[in-house]
BAMAR-92805 format. One record per residue: x, y, z of N, C-alpha, C, O in turn; residue number from 1. Coordinates in Angstrom, 2 decimals. Example, Ala and Ser with C-alpha at 12.3 -4.5 7.8 and 13.67 -1.06 7.14 Angstrom:
13.19,-5.69,7.80,12.30,-4.50,7.80,13.20,-3.30,7.80,14.24,-3.32,8.46,1
12.85,-2.25,7.08,13.67,-1.06,7.14,12.90,0.03,7.87,13.41,1.14,8.04,2
END
This chain:
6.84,0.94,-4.97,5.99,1.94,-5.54,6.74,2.65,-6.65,7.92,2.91,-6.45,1
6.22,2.96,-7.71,6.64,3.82,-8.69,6.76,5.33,-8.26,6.08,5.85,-7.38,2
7.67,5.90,-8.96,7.40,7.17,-9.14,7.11,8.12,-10.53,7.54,7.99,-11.68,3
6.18,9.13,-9.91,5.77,9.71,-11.06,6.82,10.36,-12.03,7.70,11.09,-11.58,4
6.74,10.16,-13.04,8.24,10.97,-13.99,8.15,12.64,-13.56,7.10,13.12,-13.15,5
9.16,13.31,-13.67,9.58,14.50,-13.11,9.55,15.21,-14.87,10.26,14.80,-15.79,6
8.23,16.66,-14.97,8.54,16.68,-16.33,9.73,18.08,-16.40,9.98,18.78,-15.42,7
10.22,18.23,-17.53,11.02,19.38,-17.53,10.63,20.61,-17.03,11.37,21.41,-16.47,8
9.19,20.78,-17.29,8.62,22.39,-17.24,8.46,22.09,-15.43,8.66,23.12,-14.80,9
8.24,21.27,-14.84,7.44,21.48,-13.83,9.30,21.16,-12.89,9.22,21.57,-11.73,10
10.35,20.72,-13.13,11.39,21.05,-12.48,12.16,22.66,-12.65,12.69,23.52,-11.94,11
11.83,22.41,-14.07,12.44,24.38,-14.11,11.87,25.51,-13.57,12.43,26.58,-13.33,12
10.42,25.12,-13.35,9.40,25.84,-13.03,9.56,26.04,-11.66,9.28,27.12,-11.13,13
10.20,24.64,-10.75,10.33,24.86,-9.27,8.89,24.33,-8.62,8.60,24.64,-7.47,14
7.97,23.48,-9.48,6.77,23.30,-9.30,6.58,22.65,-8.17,7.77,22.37,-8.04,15
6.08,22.17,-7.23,6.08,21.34,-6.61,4.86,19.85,-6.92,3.64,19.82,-7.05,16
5.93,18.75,-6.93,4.82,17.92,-7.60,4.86,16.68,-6.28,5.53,16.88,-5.27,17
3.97,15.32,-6.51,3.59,14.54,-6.03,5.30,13.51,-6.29,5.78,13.53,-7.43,18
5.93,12.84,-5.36,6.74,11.67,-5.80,6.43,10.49,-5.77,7.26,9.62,-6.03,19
4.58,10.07,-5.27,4.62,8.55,-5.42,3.28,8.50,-6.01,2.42,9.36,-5.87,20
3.15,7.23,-6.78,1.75,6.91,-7.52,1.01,7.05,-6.54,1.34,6.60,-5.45,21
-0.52,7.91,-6.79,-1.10,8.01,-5.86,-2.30,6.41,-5.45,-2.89,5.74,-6.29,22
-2.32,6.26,-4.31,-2.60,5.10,-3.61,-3.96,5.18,-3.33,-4.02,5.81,-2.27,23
-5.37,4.83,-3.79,-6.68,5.14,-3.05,-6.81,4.63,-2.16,-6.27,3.57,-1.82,24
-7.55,5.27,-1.58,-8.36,4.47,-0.11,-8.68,2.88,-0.57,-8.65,2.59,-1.77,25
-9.04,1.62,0.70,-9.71,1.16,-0.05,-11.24,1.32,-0.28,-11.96,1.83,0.57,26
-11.81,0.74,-1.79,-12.81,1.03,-1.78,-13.44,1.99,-2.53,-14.62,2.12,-2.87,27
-11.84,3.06,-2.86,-12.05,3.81,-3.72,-11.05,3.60,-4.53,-10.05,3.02,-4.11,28
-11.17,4.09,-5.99,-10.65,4.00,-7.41,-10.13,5.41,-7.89,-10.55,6.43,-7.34,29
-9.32,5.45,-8.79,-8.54,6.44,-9.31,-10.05,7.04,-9.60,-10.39,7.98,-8.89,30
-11.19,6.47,-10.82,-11.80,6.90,-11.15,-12.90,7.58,-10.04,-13.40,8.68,-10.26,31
-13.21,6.73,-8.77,-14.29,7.50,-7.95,-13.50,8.71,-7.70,-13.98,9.71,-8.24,32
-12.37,8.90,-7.00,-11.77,10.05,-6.78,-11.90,11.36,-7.61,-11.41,12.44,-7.29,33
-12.52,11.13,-8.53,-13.44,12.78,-9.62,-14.08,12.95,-8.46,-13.66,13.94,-7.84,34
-14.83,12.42,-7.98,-15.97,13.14,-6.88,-15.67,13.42,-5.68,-16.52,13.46,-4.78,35
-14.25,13.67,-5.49,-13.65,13.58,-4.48,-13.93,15.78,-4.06,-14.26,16.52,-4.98,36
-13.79,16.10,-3.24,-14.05,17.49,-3.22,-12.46,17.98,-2.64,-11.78,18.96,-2.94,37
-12.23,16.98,-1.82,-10.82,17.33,-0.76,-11.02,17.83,0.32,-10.38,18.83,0.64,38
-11.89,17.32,1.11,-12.15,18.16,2.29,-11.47,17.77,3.31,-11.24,18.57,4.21,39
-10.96,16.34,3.36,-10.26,15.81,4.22,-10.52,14.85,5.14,-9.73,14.11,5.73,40
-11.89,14.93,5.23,-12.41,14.14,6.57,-11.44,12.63,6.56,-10.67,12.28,7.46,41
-11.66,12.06,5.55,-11.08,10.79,5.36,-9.81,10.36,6.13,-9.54,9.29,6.67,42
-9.15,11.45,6.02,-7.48,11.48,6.44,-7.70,11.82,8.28,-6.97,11.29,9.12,43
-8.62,12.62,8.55,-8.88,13.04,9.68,-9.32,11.40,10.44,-8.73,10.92,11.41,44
-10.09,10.98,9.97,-10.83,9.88,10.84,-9.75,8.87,10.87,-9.59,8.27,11.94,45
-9.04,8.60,9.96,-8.09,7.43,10.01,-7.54,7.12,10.87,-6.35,7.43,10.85,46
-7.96,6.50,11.87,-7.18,5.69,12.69,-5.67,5.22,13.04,-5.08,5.34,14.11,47
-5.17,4.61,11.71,-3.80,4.53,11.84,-2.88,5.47,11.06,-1.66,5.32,10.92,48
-3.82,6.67,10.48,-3.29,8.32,10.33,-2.44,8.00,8.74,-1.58,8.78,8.32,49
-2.89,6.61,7.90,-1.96,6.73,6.63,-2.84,7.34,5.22,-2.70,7.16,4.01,50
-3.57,7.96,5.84,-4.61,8.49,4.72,-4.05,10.26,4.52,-4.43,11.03,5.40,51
-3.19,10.82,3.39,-2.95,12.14,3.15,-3.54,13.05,1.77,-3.66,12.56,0.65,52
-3.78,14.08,2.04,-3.99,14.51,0.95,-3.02,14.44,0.07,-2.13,14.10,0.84,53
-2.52,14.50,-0.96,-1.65,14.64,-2.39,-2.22,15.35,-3.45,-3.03,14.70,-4.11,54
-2.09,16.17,-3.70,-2.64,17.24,-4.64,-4.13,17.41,-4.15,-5.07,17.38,-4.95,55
-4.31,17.62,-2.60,-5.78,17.62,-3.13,-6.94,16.60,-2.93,-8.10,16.83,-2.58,56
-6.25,15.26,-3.26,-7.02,14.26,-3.11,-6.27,13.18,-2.19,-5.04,13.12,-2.10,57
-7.16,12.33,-1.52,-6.70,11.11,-0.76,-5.73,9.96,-1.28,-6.00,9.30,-2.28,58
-4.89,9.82,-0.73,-4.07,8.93,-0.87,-2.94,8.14,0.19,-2.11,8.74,0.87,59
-3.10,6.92,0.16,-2.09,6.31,1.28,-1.03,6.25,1.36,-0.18,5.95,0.52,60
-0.94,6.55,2.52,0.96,6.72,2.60,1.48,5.20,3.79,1.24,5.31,4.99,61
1.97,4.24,3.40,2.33,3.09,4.08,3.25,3.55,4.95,3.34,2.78,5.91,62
4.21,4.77,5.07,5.18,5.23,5.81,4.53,5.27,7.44,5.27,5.06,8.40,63
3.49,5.48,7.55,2.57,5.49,8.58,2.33,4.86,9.50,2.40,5.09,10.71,64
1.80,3.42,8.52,1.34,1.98,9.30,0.60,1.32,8.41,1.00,1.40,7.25,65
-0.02,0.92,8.53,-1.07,-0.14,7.79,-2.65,0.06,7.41,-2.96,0.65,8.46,66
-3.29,0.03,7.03,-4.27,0.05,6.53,-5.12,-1.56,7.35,-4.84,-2.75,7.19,67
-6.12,-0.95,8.14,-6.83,-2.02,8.87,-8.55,-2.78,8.23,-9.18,-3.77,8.60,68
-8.78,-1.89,7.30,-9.84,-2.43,6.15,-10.84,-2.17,7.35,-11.34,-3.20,7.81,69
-11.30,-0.78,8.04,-11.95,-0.66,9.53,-13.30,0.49,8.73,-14.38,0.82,9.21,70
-12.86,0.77,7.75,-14.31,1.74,6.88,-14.68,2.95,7.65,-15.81,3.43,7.59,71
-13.61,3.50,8.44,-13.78,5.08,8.86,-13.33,5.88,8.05,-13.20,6.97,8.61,72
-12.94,5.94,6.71,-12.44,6.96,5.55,-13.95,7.03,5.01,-14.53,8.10,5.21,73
-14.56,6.12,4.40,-15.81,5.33,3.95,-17.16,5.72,4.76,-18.29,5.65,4.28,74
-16.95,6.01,5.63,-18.13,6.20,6.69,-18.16,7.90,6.30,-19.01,8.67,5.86,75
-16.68,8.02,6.74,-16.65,9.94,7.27,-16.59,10.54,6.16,-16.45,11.75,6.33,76
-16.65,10.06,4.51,-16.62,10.51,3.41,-18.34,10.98,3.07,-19.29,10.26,3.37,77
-18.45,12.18,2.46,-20.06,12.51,2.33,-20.55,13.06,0.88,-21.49,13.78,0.56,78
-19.27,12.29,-0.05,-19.30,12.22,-1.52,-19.51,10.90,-1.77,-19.37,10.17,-0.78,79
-19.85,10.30,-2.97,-19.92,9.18,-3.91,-18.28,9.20,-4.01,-17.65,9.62,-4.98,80
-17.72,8.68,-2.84,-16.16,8.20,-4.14,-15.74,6.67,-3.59,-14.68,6.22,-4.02,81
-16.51,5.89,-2.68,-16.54,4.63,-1.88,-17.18,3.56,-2.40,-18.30,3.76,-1.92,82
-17.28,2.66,-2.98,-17.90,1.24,-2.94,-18.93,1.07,-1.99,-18.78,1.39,-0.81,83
-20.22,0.47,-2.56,-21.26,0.20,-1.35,-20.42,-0.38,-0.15,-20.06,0.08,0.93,84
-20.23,-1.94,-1.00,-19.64,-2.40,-0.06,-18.49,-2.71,0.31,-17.62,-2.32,-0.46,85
-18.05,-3.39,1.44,-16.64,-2.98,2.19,-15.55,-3.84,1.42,-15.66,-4.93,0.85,86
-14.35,-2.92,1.59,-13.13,-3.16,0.73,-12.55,-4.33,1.66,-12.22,-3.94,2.78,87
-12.40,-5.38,1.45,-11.37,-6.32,2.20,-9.25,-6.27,1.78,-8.20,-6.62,2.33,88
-9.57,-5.79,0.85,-7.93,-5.59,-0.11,-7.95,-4.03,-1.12,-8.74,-3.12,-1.36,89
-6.64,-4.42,-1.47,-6.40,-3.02,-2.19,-6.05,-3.88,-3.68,-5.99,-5.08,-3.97,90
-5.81,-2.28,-4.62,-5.80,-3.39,-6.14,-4.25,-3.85,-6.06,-3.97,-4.37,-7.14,91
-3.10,-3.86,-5.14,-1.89,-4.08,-5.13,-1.73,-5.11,-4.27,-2.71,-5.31,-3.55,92
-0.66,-5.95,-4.09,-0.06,-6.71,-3.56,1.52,-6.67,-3.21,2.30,-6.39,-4.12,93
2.02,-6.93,-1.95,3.17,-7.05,-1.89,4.22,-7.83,-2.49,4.06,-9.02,-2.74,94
5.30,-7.21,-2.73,6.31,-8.01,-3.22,7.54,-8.42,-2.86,8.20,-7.39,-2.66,95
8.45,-9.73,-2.59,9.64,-9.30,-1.64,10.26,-9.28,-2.84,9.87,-10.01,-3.75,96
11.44,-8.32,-3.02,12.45,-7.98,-3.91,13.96,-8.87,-3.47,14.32,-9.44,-2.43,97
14.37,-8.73,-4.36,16.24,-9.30,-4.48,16.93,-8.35,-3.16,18.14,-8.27,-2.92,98
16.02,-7.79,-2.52,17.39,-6.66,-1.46,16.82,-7.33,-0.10,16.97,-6.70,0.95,99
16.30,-8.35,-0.10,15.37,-9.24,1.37,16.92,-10.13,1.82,17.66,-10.97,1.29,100
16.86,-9.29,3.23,17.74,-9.87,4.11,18.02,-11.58,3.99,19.08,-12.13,3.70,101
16.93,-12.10,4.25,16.97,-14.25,4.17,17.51,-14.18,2.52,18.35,-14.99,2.13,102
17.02,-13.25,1.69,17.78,-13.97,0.47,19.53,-13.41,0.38,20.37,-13.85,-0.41,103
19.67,-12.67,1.09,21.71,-12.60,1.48,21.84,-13.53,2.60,22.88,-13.30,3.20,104
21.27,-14.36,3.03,21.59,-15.12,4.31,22.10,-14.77,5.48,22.92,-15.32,6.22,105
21.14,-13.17,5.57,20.65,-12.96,6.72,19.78,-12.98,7.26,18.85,-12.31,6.79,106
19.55,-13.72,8.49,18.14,-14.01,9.83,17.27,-12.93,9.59,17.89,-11.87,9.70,107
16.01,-12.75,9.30,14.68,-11.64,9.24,13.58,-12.40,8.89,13.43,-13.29,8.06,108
12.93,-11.94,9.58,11.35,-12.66,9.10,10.51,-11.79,9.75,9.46,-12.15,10.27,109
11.03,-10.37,9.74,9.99,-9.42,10.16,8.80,-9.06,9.46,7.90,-8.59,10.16,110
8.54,-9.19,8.02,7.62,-8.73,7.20,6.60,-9.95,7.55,5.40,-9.67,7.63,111
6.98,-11.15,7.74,5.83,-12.48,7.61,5.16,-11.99,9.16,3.94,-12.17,9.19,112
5.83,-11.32,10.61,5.64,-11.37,11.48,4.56,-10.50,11.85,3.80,-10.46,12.82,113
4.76,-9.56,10.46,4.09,-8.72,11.18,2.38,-8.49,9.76,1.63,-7.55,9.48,114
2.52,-9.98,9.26,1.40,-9.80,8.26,0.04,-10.18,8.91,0.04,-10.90,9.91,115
-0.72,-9.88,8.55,-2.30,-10.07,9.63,-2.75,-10.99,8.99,-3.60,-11.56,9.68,116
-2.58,-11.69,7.51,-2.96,-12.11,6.65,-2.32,-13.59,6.87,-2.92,-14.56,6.42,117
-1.25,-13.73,7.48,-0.13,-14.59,7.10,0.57,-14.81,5.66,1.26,-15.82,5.49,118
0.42,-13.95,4.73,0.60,-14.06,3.60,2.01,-14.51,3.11,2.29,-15.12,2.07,119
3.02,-13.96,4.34,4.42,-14.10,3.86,4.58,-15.04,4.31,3.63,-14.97,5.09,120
5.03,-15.99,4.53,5.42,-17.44,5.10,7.06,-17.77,4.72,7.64,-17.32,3.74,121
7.72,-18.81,5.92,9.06,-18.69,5.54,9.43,-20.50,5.37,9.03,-21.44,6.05,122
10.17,-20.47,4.42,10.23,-22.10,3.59,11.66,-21.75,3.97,12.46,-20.88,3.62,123
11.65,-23.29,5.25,12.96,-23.84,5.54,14.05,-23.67,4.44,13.58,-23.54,3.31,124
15.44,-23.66,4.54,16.21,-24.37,3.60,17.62,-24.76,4.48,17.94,-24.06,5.44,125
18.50,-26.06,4.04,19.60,-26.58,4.47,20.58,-25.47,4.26,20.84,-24.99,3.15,126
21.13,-25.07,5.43,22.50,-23.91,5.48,22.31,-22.57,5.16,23.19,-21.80,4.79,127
21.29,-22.36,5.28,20.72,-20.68,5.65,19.35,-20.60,5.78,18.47,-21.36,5.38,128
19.27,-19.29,6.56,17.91,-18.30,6.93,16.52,-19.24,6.01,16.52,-19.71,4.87,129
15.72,-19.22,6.81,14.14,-19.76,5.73,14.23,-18.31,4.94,14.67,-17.24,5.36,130
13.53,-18.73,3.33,13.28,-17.78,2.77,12.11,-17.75,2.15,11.51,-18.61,1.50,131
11.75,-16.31,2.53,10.32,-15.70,2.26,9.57,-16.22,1.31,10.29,-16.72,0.44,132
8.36,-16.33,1.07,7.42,-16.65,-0.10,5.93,-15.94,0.64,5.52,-15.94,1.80,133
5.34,-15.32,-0.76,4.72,-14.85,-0.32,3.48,-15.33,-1.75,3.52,-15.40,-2.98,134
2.31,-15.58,-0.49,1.08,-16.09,-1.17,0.11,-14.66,-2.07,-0.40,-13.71,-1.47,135
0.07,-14.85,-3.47,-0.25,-13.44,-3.78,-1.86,-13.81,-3.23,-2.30,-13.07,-2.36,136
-2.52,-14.67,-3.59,-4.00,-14.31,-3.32,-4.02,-14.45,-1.97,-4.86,-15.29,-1.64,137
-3.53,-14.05,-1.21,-3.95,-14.12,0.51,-3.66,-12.73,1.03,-4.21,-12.12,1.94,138
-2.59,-12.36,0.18,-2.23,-10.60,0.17,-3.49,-9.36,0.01,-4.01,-9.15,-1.09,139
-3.77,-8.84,0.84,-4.56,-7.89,1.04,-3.86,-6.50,0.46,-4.59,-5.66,-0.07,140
-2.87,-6.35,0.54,-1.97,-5.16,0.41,-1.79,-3.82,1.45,-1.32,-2.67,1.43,141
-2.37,-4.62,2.23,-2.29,-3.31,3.92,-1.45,-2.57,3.99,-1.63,-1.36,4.13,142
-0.07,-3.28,3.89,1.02,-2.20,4.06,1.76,-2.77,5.52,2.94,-2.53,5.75,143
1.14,-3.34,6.19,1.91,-4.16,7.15,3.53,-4.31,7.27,4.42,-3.78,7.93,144
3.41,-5.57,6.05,5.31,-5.26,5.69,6.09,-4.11,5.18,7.29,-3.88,5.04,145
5.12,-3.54,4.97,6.16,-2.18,4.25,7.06,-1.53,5.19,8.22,-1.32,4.84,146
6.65,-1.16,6.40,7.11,-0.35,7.08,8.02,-1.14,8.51,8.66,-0.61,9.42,147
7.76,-2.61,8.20,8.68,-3.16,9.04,10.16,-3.89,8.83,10.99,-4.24,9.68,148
10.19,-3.99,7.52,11.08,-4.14,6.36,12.30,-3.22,6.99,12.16,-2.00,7.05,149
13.40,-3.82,7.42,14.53,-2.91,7.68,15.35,-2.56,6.70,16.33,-1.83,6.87,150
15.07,-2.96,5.83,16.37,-2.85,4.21,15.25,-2.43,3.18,15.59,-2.53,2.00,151
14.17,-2.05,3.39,13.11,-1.53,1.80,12.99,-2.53,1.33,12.57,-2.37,0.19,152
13.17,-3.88,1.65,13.33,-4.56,0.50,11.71,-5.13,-0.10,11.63,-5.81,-1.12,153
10.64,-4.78,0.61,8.90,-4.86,0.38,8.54,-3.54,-0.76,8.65,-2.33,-0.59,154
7.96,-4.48,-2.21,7.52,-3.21,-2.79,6.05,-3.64,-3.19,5.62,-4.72,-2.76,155
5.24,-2.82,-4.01,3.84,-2.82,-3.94,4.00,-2.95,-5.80,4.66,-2.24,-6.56,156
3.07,-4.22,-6.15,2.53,-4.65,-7.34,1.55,-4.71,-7.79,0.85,-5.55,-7.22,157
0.84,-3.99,-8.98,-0.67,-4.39,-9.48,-0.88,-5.52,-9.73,-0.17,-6.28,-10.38,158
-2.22,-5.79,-9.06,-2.54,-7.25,-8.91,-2.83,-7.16,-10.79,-2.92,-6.14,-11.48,159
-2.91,-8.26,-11.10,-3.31,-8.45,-12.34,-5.10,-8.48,-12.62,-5.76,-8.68,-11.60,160
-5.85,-8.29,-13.89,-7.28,-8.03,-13.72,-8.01,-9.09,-12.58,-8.83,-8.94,-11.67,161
-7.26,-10.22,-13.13,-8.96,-10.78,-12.36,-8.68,-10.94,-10.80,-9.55,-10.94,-9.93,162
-6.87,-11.13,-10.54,-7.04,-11.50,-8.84,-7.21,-9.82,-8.27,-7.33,-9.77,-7.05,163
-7.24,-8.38,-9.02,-7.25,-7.08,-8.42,-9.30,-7.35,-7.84,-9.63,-6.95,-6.73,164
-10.12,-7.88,-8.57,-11.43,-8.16,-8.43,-12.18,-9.18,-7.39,-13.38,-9.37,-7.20,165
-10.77,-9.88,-6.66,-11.23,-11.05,-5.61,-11.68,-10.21,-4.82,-12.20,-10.57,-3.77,166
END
């Protein structure tokens, strides 16, 4: 995940700001989120509790758990900021980075284990650990691996236009 740049006025100021790009529900868009009021329900109903406010408005926090694509944010929301219909993915996809345990040739295959998708899959190799590969169009972007990742080494990528629209 990115973080938002820190501006001068708002560190001197003591401001308190947001540190991660904010994440929509799925289903919802930076842009539906205007009609967002902040009341909260969304975050309230969530099930696996990764739905927080951030300034105000909804946003996911993977620190949590995962995102189950179950439409209780969507249901308990009583604004226009949701898609008719149901979100199967988010506009991001996972990514394994250069800090993934199998690529130092150490044993892990916790992120593939714990994907609902099977997205991560692990390709044998002669004289070390299988190493990760991960199928982008099968990636939902749940958040699954994020939080089972013992080294950070899972980060979150914008899908590009047309596979963010599958």
């Amino acid at each position: 995940m990115q973080m938002e740049p820190l501006s001068r006025r708002k560190f001197l100021a003591g401001s308190p700001v947001s540190r991660q790009t904010r994440i929509p529900p799925p289903g919802a868009s930076t842009e539906s989120l205007e009609a967002c009021t902040g009341c909260g329900l969304c975050a309230e109903r969530c099930p696996t509790g990764i739905i927080c406010l951030l300034d105000g408005l909804p946003s996911i926090d993977f620190e949590f758990g995962e995102c189950t694509f179950c439409g209780a944010c969507k249901t308990a929301c009583p604004e226009p900021v949701f898609q008719p219909e149901a979100a199967k993915r988010f506009a991001h996809m996972a990514v394994v980075t250069d800090g993934c345990l199998a690529r130092k040739d150490i044993a892990c295959q916790a992120c593939g284990e714990s994907c609902p998708e099977q997205a991560i899959r692990f390709r044998p190799r002669i004289g070390g650990p299988f190493l990760p590969e991960l199928k982008a169009g099968m990636c939902s972007g749940c958040g699954a691996c994020l939080q089972v990742c013992p080294v950070g080494a899972i980060a979150l990528q914008a899908r590009d236009g047309e596979a963010a629209n599958v």
